[in-house]
TORKOLKOL-434085 format. One record per atom (N, C-alpha, C): chain; atom name; x, y, z. Coordinates in pm, whole numbers, plus 50000, padded with zeros to 5 digits. Layout:
<atom kette="A" atom="CA" c1="X" c2="Y" c3="Z"/>
...
REM end
This chain:
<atom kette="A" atom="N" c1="16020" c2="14848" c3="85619"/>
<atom kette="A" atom="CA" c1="15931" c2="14959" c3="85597"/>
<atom kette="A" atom="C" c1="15824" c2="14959" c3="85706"/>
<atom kette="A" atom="N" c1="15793" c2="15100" c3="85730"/>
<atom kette="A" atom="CA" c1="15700" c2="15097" c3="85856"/>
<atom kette="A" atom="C" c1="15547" c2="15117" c3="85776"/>
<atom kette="A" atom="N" c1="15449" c2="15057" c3="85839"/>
<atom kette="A" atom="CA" c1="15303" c2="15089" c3="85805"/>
<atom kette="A" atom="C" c1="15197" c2="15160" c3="85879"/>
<atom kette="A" atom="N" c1="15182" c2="15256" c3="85862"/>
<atom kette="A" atom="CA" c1="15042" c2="15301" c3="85945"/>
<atom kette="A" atom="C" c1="14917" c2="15273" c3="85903"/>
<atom kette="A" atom="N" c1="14838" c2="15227" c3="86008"/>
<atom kette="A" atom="CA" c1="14662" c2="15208" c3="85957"/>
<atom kette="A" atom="C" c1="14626" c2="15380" c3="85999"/>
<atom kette="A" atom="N" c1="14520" c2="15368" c3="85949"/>
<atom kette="A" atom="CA" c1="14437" c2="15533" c3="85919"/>
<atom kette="A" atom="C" c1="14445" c2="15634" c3="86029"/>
<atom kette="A" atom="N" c1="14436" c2="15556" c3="86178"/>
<atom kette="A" atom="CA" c1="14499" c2="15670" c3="86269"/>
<atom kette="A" atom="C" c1="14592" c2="15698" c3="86308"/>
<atom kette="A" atom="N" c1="14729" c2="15604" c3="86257"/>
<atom kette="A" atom="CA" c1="14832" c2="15688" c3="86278"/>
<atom kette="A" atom="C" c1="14891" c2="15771" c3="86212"/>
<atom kette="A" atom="N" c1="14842" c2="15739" c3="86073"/>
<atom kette="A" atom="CA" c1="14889" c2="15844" c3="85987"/>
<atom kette="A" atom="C" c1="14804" c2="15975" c3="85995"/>
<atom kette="A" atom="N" c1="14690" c2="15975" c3="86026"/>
<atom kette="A" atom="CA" c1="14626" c2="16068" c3="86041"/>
<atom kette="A" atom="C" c1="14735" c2="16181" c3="86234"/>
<atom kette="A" atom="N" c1="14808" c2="16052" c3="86288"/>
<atom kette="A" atom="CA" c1="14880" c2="16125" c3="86413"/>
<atom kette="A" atom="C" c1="15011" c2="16179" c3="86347"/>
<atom kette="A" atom="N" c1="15050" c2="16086" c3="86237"/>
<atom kette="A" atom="CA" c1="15182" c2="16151" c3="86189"/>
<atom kette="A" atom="C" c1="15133" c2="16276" c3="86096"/>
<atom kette="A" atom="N" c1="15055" c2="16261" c3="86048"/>
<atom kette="A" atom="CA" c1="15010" c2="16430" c3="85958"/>
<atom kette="A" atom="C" c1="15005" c2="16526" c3="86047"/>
<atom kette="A" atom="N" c1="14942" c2="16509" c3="86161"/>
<atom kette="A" atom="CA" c1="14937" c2="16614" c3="86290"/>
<atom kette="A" atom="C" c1="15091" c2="16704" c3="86356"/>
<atom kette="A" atom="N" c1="15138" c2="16557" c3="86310"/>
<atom kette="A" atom="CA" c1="15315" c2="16576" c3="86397"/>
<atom kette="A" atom="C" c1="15360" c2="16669" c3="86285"/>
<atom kette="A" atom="N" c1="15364" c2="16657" c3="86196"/>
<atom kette="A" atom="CA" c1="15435" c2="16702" c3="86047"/>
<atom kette="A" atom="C" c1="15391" c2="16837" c3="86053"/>
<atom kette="A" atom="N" c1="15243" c2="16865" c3="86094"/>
<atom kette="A" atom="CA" c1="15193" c2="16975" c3="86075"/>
<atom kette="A" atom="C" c1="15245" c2="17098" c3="86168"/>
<atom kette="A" atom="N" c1="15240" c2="17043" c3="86279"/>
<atom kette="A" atom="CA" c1="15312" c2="17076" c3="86405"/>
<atom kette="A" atom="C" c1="15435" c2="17131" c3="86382"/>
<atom kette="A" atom="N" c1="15531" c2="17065" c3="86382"/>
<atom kette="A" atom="CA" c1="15662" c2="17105" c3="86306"/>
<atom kette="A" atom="C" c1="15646" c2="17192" c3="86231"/>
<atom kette="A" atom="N" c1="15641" c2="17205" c3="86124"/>
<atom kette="A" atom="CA" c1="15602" c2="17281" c3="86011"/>
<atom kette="A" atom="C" c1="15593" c2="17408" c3="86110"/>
<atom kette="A" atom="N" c1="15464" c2="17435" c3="86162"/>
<atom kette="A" atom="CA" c1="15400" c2="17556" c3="86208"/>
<atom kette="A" atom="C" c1="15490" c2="17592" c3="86315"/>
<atom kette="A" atom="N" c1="15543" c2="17545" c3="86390"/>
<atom kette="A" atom="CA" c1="15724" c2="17589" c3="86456"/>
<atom kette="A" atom="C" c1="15812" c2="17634" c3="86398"/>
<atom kette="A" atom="N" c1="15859" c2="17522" c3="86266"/>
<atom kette="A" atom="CA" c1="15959" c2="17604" c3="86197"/>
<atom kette="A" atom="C" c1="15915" c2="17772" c3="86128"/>
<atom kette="A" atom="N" c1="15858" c2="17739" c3="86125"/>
<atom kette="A" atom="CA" c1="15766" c2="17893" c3="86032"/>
<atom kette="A" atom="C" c1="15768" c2="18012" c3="86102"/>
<atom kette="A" atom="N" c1="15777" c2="17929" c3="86256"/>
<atom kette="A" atom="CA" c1="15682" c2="18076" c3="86398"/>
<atom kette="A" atom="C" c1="15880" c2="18094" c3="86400"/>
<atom kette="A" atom="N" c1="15951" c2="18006" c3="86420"/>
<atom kette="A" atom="CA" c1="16089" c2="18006" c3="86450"/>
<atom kette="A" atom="C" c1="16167" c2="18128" c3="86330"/>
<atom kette="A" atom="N" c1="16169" c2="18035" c3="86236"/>
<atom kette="A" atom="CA" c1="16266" c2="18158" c3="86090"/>
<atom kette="A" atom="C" c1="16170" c2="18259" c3="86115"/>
<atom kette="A" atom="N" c1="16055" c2="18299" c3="86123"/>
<atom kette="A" atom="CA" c1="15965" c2="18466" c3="86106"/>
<atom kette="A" atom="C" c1="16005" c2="18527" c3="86210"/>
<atom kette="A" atom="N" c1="15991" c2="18459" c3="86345"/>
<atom kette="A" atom="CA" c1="16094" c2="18551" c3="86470"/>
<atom kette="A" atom="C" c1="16211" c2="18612" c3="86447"/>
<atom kette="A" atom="N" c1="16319" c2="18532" c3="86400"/>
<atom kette="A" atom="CA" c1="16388" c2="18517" c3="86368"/>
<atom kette="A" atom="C" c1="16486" c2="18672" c3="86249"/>
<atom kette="A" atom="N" c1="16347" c2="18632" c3="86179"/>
<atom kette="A" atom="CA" c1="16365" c2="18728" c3="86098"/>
<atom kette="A" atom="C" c1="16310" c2="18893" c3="86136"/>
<atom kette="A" atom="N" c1="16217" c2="18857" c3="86181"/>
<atom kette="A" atom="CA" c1="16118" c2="18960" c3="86234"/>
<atom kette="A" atom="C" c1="16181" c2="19049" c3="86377"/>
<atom kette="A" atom="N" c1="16221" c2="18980" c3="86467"/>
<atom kette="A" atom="CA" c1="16243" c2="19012" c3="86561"/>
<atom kette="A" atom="C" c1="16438" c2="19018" c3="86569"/>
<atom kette="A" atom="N" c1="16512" c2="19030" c3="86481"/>
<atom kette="A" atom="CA" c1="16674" c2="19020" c3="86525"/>
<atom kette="A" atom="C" c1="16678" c2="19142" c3="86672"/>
<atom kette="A" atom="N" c1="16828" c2="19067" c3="86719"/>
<atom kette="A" atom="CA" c1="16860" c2="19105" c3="86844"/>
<atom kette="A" atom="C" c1="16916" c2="19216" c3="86798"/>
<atom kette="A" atom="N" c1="16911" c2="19375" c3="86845"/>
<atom kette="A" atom="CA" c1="16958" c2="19494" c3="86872"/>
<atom kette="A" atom="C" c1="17041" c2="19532" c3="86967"/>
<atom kette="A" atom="N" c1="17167" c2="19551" c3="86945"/>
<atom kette="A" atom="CA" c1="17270" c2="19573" c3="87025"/>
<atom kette="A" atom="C" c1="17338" c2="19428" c3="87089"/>
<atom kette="A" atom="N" c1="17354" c2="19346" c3="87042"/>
<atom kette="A" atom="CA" c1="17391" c2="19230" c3="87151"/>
<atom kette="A" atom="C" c1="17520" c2="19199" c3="87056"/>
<atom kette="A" atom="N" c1="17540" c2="19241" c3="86954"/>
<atom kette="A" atom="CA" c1="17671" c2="19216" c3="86856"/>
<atom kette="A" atom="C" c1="17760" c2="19277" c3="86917"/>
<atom kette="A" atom="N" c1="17785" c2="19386" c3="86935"/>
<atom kette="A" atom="CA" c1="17908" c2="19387" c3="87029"/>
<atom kette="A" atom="C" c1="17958" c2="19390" c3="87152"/>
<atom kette="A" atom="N" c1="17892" c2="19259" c3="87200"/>
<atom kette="A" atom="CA" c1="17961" c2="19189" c3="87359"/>
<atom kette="A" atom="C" c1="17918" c2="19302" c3="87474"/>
<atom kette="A" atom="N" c1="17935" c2="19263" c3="87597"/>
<atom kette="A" atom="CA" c1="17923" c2="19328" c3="87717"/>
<atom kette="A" atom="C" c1="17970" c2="19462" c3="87693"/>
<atom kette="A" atom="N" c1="17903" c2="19562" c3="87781"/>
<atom kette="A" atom="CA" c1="17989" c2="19720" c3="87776"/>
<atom kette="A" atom="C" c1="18098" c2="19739" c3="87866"/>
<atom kette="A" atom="N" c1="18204" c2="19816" c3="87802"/>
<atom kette="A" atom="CA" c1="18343" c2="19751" c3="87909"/>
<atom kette="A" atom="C" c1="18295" c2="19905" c3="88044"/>
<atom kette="A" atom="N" c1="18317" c2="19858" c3="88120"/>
<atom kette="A" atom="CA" c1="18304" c2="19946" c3="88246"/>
<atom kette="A" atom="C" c1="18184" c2="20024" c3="88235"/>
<atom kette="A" atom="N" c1="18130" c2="20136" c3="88332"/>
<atom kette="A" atom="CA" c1="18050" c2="20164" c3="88393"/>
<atom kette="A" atom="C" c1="17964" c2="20286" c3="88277"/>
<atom kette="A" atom="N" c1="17872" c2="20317" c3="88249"/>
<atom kette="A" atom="CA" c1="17762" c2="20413" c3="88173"/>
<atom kette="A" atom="C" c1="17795" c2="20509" c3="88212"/>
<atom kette="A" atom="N" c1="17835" c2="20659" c3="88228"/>
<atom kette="A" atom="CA" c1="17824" c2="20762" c3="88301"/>
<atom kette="A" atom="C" c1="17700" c2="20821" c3="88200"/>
<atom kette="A" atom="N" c1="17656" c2="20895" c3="88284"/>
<atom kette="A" atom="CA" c1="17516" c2="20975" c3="88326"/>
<atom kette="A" atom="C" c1="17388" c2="20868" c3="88263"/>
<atom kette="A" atom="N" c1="17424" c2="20734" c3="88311"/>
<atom kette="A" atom="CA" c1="17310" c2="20663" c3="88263"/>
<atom kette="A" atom="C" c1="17152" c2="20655" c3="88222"/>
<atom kette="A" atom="N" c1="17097" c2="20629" c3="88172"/>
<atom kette="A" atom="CA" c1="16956" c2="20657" c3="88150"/>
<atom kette="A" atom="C" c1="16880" c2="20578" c3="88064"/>
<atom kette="A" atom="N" c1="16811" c2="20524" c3="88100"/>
<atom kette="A" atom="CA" c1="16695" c2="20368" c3="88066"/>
<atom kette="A" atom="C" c1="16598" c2="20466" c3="88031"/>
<atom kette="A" atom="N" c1="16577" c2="20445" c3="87867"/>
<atom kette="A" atom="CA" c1="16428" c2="20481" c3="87840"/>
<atom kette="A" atom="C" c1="16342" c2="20285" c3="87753"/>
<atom kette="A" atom="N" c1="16200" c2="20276" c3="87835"/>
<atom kette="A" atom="CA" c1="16186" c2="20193" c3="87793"/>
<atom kette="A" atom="C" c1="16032" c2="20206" c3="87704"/>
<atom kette="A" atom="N" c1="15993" c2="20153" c3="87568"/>
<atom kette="A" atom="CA" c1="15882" c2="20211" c3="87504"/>
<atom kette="A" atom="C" c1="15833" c2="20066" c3="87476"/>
<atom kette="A" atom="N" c1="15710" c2="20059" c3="87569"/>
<atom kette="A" atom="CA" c1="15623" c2="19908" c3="87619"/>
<atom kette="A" atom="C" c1="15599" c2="19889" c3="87536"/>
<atom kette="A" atom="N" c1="15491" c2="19967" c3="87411"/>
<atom kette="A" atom="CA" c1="15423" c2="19870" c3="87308"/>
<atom kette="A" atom="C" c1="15540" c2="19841" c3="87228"/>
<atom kette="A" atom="N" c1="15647" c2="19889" c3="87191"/>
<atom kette="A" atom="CA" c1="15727" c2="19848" c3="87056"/>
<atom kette="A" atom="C" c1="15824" c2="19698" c3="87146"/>
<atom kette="A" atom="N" c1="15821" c2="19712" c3="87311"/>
<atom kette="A" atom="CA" c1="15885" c2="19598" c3="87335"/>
<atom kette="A" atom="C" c1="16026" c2="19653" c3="87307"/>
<atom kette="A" atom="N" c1="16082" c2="19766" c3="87373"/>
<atom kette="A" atom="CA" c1="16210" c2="19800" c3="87311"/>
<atom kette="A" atom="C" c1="16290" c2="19829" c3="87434"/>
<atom kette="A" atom="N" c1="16379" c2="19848" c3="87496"/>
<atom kette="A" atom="CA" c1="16453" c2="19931" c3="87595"/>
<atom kette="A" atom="C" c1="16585" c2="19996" c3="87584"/>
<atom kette="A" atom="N" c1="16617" c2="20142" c3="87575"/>
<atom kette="A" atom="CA" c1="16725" c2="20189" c3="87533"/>
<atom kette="A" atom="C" c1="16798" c2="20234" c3="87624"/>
<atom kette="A" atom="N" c1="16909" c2="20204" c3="87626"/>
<atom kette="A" atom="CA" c1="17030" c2="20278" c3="87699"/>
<atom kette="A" atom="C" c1="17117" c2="20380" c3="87661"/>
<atom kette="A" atom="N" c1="17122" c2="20512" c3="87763"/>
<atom kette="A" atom="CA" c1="17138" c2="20586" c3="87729"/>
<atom kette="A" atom="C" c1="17281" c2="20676" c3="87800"/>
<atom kette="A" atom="N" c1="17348" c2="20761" c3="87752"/>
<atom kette="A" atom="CA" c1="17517" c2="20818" c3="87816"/>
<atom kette="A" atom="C" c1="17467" c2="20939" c3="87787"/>
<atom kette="A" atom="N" c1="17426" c2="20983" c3="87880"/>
<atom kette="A" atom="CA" c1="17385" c2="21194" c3="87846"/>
<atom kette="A" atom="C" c1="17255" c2="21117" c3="87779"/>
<atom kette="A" atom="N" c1="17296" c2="21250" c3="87639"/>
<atom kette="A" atom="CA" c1="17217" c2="21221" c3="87539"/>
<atom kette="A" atom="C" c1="17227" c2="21137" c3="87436"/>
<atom kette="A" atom="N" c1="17333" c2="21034" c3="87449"/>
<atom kette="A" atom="CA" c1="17386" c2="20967" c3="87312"/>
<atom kette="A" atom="C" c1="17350" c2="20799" c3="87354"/>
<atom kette="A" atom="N" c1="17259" c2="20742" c3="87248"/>
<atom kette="A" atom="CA" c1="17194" c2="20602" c3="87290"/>
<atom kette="A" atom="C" c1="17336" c2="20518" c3="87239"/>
<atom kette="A" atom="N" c1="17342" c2="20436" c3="87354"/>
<atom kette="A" atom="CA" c1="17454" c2="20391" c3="87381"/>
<atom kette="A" atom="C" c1="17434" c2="20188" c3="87329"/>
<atom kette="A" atom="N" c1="17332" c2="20130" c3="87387"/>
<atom kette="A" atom="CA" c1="17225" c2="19979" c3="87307"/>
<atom kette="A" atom="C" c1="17067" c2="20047" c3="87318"/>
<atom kette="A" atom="N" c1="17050" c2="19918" c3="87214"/>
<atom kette="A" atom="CA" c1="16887" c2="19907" c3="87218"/>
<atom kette="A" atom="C" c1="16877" c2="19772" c3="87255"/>
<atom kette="A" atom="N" c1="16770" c2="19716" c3="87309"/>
<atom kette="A" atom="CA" c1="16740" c2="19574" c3="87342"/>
<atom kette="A" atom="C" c1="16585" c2="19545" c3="87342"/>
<atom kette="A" atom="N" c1="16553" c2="19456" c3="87258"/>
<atom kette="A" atom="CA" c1="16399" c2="19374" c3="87221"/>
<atom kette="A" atom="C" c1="16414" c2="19294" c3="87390"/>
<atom kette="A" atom="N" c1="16328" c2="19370" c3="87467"/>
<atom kette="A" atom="CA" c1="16191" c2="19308" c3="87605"/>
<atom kette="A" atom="C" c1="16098" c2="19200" c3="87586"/>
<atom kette="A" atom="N" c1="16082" c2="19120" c3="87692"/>
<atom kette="A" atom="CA" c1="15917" c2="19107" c3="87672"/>
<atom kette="A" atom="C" c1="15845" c2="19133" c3="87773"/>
<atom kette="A" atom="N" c1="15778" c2="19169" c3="87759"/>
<atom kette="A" atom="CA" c1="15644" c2="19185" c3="87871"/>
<atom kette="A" atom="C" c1="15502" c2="19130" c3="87859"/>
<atom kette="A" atom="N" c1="15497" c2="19021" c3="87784"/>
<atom kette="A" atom="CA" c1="15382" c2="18954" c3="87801"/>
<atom kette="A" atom="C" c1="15287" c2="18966" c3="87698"/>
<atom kette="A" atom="N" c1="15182" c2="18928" c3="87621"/>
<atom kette="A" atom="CA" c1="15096" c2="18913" c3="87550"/>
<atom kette="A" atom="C" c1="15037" c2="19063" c3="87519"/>
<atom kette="A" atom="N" c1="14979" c2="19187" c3="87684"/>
<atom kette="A" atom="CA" c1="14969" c2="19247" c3="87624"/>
<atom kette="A" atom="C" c1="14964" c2="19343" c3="87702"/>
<atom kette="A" atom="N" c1="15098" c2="19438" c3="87716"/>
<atom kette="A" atom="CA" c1="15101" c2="19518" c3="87794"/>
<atom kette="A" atom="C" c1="15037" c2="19637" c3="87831"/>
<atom kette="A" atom="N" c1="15011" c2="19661" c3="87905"/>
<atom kette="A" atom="CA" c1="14931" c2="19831" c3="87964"/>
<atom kette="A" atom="C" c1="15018" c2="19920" c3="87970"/>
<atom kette="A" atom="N" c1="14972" c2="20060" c3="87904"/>
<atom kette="A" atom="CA" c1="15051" c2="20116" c3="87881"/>
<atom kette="A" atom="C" c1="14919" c2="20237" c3="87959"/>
<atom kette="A" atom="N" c1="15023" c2="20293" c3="88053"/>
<atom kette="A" atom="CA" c1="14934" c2="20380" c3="88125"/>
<atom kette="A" atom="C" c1="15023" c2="20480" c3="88190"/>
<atom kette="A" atom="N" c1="15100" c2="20546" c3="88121"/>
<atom kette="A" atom="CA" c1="15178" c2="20692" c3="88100"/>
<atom kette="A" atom="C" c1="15323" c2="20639" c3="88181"/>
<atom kette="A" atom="N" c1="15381" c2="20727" c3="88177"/>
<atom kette="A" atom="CA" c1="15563" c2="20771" c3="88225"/>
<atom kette="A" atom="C" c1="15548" c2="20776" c3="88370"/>
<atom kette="A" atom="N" c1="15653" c2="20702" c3="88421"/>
<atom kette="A" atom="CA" c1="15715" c2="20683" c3="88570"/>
<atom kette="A" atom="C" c1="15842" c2="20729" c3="88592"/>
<atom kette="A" atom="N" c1="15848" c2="20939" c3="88616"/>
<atom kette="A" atom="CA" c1="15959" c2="20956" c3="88583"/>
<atom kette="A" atom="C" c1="16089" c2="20898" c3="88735"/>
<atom kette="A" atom="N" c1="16146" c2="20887" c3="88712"/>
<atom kette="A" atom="CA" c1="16266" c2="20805" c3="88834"/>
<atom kette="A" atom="C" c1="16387" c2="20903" c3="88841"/>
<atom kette="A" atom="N" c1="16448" c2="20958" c3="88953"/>
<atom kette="A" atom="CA" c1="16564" c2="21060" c3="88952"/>
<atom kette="A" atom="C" c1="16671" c2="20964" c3="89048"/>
REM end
Protein backbone atom coordinates (compact mmCIF):
# COMPACT_ATOMS: atom_id res chain seq x y z
CA UNK A 1 0.00 0.00 0.00
CA UNK A 2 1.20 3.42 -0.93
CA UNK A 3 1.14 6.42 1.72
CA UNK A 4 0.96 10.02 1.20
CA UNK A 5 1.93 12.70 3.89
CA UNK A 6 -0.34 15.94 3.52
CA UNK A 7 1.34 17.29 0.38
CA UNK A 8 1.06 14.70 -1.71
CA UNK A 9 -2.19 13.99 -1.31
CA UNK A 10 -3.07 17.37 -1.39
CA UNK A 11 -0.85 16.86 -5.31
CA UNK A 12 -2.90 13.76 -5.95
CA UNK A 13 -6.35 15.69 -5.27
CA UNK A 14 -5.02 18.30 -7.80
CA UNK A 15 -4.23 15.42 -10.38
CA UNK A 16 -7.77 13.84 -9.83
CA UNK A 17 -9.19 17.19 -10.18
CA UNK A 18 -7.46 17.85 -13.33
CA UNK A 19 -8.63 14.81 -14.98
CA UNK A 20 -11.96 15.12 -13.98
CA UNK A 21 -12.17 18.74 -15.53
CA UNK A 22 -10.74 17.12 -19.01
CA UNK A 23 -12.94 14.40 -19.00
CA UNK A 24 -15.95 16.77 -18.63
CA UNK A 25 -14.36 19.58 -21.28
CA UNK A 26 -13.78 16.12 -23.54
CA UNK A 27 -17.60 14.18 -23.41
CA UNK A 28 -19.31 18.14 -23.55
CA UNK A 29 -17.23 18.74 -26.85
CA UNK A 30 -17.97 15.85 -27.79
CA UNK A 31 -21.37 16.11 -27.36
CA UNK A 32 -21.71 19.68 -28.05
CA UNK A 33 -19.69 20.03 -30.93
CA UNK A 34 -20.31 16.46 -33.28
CA UNK A 35 -18.60 16.45 -36.66
CA UNK A 36 -21.02 17.60 -39.67
CA UNK A 37 -20.60 15.97 -42.81
CA UNK A 38 -17.49 13.80 -42.23
CA UNK A 39 -19.80 10.45 -42.10
CA UNK A 40 -19.79 9.94 -45.46
CA UNK A 41 -16.05 9.70 -46.48
CA UNK A 42 -14.25 11.90 -49.10
CA UNK A 43 -16.45 13.42 -52.11
CA UNK A 44 -15.90 11.16 -55.10
CA UNK A 45 -14.63 13.56 -57.92
CA UNK A 46 -14.79 17.16 -58.54
CA UNK A 47 -17.88 19.92 -57.08
CA UNK A 48 -19.25 21.51 -60.20
CA UNK A 49 -20.26 25.11 -59.79
CA UNK A 50 -18.54 25.08 -56.42
CA UNK A 51 -19.10 27.53 -53.68
CA UNK A 52 -17.65 27.99 -49.99
CA UNK A 53 -19.90 29.91 -47.82
CA UNK A 54 -18.19 30.34 -44.46
CA UNK A 55 -20.26 31.89 -41.17
CA UNK A 56 -17.23 32.95 -38.54
CA UNK A 57 -19.18 33.33 -35.39
CA UNK A 58 -21.13 29.89 -35.61
CA UNK A 59 -17.50 28.38 -36.65
CA UNK A 60 -19.24 26.62 -39.58
CA UNK A 61 -18.13 26.25 -43.37
CA UNK A 62 -20.49 25.06 -46.10
CA UNK A 63 -20.04 23.58 -49.35
CA UNK A 64 -21.92 24.27 -51.94
CA UNK A 65 -23.05 22.60 -55.99
CA UNK A 66 -25.21 25.56 -57.59
CA UNK A 67 -27.57 26.00 -55.03
CA UNK A 68 -27.72 22.64 -53.24
CA UNK A 69 -25.35 22.39 -49.87
CA UNK A 70 -23.46 19.59 -50.67
CA UNK A 71 -21.14 19.23 -46.51
CA UNK A 72 -21.10 21.33 -43.62
CA UNK A 73 -17.88 21.36 -41.52
CA UNK A 74 -17.23 22.76 -37.68
CA UNK A 75 -13.77 25.45 -38.27
CA UNK A 76 -11.76 26.94 -35.87
CA UNK A 77 -10.59 30.21 -35.87
CA UNK A 78 -9.42 30.99 -32.60
CA UNK A 79 -10.83 32.25 -29.27
CA UNK A 80 -12.39 35.13 -30.91
CA UNK A 81 -12.99 35.93 -34.22
CA UNK A 82 -13.67 39.37 -36.01
CA UNK A 83 -16.25 39.47 -37.91
CA UNK A 84 -16.08 42.51 -40.15
CA UNK A 85 -18.49 41.93 -43.25
CA UNK A 86 -18.33 39.62 -46.65
CA UNK A 87 -15.28 39.15 -48.98
CA UNK A 88 -17.14 38.51 -52.07
CA UNK A 89 -14.48 36.18 -54.40
CA UNK A 90 -15.47 35.38 -58.29
Amino acid sequence: MVRFNGNDQAALLTMKRVFLHLLVVAVASTLLFPAIGTADGPIAGPVPDARIVIFKEQRLLQLFSGNDLVREYHIGLGFEPEVKGTLPYS
